[in-house]
C-alpha positions as CSV (number, residue, x, y, z in Angstrom):
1,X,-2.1,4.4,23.3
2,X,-3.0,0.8,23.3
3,X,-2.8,0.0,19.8
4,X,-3.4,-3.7,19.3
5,X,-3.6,-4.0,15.1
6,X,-1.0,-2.9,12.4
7,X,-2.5,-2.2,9.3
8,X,0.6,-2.1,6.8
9,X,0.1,-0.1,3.3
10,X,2.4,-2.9,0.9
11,X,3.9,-1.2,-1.6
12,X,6.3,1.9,-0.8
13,X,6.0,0.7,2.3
14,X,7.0,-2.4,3.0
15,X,8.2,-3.2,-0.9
16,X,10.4,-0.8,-3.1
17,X,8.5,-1.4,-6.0
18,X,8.1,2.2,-7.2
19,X,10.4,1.4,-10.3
20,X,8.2,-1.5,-11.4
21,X,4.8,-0.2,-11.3
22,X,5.6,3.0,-13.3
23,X,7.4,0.7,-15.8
24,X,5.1,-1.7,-16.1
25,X,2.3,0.8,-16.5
26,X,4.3,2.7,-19.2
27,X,4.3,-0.2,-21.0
28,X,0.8,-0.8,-20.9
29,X,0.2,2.6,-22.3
30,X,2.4,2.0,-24.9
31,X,1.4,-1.2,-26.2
32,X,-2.1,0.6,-26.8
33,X,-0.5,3.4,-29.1
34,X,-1.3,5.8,-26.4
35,X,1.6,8.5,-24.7
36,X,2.7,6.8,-21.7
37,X,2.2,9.0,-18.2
38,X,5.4,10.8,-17.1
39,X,6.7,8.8,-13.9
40,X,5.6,11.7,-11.6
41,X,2.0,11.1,-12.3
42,X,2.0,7.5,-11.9
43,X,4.0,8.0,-8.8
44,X,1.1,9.8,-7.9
45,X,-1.2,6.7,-8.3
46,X,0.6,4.4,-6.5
47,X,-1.9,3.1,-4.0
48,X,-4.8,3.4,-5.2
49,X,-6.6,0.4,-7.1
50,X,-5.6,0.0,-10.8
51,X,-9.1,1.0,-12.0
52,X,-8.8,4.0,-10.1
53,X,-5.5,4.6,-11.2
54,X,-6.3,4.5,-14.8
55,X,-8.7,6.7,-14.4
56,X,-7.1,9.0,-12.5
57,X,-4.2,8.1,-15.5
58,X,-6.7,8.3,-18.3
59,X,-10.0,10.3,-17.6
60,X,-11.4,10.1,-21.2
61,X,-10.9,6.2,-20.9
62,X,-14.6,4.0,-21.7
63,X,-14.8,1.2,-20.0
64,X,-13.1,-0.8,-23.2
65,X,-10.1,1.2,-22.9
66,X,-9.6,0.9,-19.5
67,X,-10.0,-2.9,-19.6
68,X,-7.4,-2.8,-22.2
69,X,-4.7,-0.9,-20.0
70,X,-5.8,-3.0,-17.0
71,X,-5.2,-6.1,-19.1
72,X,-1.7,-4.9,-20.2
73,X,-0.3,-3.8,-16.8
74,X,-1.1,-7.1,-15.9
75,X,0.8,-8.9,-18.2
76,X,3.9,-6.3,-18.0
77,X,3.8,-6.6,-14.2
78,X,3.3,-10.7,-14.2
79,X,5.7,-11.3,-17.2
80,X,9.2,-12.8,-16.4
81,X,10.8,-9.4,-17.8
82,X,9.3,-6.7,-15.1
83,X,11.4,-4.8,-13.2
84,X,12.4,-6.4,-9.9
85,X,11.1,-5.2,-6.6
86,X,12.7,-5.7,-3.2
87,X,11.7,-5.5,0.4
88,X,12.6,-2.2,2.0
89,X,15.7,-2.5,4.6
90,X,14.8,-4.4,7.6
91,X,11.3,-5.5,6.6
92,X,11.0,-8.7,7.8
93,X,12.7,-8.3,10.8
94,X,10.8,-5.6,12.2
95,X,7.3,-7.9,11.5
96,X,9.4,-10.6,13.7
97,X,9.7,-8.2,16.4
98,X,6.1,-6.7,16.2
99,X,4.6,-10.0,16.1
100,X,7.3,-11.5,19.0
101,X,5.1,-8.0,20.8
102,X,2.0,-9.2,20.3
103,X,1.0,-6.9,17.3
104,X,-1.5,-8.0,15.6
105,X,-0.3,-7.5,11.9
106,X,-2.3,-6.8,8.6
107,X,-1.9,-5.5,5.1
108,X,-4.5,-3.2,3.4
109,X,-3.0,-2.7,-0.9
110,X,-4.3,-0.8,-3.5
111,X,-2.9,-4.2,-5.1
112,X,-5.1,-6.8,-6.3
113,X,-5.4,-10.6,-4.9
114,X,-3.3,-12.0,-7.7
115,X,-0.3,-9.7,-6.9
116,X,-0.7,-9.6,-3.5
117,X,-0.5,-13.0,-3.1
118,X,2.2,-13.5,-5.7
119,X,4.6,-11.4,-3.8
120,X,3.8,-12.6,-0.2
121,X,4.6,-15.7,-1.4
122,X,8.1,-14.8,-3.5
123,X,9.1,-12.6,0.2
124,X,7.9,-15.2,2.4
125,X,6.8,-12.6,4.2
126,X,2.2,-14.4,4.1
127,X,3.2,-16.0,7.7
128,X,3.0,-12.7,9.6
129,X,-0.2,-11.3,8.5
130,X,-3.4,-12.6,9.9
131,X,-5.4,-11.4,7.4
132,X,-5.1,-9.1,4.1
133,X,-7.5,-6.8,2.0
134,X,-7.1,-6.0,-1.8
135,X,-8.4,-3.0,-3.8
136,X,-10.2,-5.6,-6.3
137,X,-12.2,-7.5,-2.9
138,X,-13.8,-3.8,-1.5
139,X,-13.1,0.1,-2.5
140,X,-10.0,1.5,-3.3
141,X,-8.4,3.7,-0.8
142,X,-9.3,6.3,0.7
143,X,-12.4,4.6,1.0
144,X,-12.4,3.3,4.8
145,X,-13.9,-0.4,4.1
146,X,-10.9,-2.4,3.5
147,X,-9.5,-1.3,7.0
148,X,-12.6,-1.7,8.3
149,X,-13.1,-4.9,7.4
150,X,-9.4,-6.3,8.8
151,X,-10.5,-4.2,12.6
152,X,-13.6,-6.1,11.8
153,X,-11.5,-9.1,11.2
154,X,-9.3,-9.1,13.8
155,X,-11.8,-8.0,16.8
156,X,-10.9,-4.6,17.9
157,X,-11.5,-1.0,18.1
158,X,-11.4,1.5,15.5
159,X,-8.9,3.1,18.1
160,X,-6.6,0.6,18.5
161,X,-6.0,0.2,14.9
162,X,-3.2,1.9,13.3
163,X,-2.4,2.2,9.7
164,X,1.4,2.4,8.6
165,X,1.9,4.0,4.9
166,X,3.6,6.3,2.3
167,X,0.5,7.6,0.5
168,X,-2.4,10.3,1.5
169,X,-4.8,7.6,0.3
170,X,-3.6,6.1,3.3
171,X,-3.7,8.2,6.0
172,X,-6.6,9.3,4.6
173,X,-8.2,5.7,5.1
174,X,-7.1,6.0,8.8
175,X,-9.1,9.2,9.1
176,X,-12.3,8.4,7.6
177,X,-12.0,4.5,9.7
178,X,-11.5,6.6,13.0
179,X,-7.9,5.1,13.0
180,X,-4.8,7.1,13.5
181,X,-1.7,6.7,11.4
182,X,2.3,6.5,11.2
183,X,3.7,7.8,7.6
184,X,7.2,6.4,5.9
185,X,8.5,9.4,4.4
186,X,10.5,6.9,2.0
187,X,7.7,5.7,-0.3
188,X,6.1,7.9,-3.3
189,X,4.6,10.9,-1.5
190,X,6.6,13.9,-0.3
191,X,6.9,14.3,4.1
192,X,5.0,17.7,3.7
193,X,1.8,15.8,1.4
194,X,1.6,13.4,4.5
195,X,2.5,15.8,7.7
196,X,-0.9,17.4,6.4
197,X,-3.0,14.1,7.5
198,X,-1.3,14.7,11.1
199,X,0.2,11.2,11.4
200,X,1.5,10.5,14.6
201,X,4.9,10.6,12.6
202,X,6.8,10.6,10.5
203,X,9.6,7.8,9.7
204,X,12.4,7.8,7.3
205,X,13.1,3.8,7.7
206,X,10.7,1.2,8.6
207,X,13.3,0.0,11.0
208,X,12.4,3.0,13.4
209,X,8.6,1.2,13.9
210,X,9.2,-0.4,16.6
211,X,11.0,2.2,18.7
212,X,8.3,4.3,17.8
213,X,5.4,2.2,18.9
214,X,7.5,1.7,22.5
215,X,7.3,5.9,22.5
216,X,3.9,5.7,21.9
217,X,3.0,3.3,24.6
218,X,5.0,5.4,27.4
């Protein structure tokens, strides 16, 4: 398989920050009087955009609610006291050595811009990417358009895409692109949720990528 683009999910992914979304979106629950979302079912979310996760959250939300919860998991996750988030083990080094390759290397987030951009530039990690796509510039995952606009992007085939993530929303997003897909089985949904996407596999570090890739090429 020639695949010539990596499409890289962000978070659970390439950053732990699993603990910091379901805090900060505890909080936002909270500070509106409402019963904050066990951490399974905002585990759940993570991945999709915010206003489909507060949906998905909050279904009897109007559009005034949801503005208000959007509004307040913003401020928990941009305030000085959120909950730190790291890069996964081996992150940066593994981009290094895809890059050195000749990967092309992208990042498709159910994050928006401001976060996005805010962590790229507290990892360092901006330089790699040759282009990114937010959940706030096109549709959320599963929707296809995001990926489709970084193959568009970055000149190649549908086919010689390749999406790397921890969440169905992802691999999902491969499918409906025409792209295939590698799962993390690290991040926030369980091996046997993803194996169901058929994934051409399955790793338990990100530090097995490019190994993998080489496998795929023989």
């Amino acid at each position: 398989m020639n695949y010539k683009l990596l499409v890289f999910d962000w978070d659970g992914t390439l950053m732990d920050s699993e603990a910091q979304i379901i805090a900060c979106m505890q909080a936002a629950f909270a500070d509106l009087d409402l019963a904050p979302p066990a951490a399974d079912q905002i585990r759940n979310i993570i991945g999709l955009g915010l206003s489909e996760a507060v949906s998905a959250l909050h279904p009897q939300a109007d559009a005034g609610l949801a503005d208000a919860l959007f509004g307040r998991y913003r401020h928990h996750f941009f305030s000085e006291q959120a909950p730190a988030a790291g890069l996964f083990p081996g992150v940066e080094a593994v981009l290094a050595q895809l890059e050195q390759a000749g990967y092309l290397l992208s990042v498709a987030t159910g994050k928006g811009r401001r976060g996005l951009d805010l962590v790229l530039d507290k990892t360092g990690l901006g330089r790699y990417f040759i282009a990114t796509r937010c959940a706030d510039e096109t549709f959320s995952k599963p929707h296809p358009q995001m990926l489709q606009e970084l193959i568009d992007y970055a000149g190649v085939a549908a086919s010689e895409a390749l999406v790397i993530g921890d969440t169905e929303y992802d691999l999902q997003m491969a499918i409906n692109a025409g792209s295939a897909s590698i799962a993390v089985c690290y991040g926030v949904h369980a091996p046997e949720r993803l194996r169901r996407f058929n994934p051409l596999a399955c790793l338990d570090s990100i530090e097995q990528l490019p190994d993998c890739l080489a496998g795929l090429g023989e």
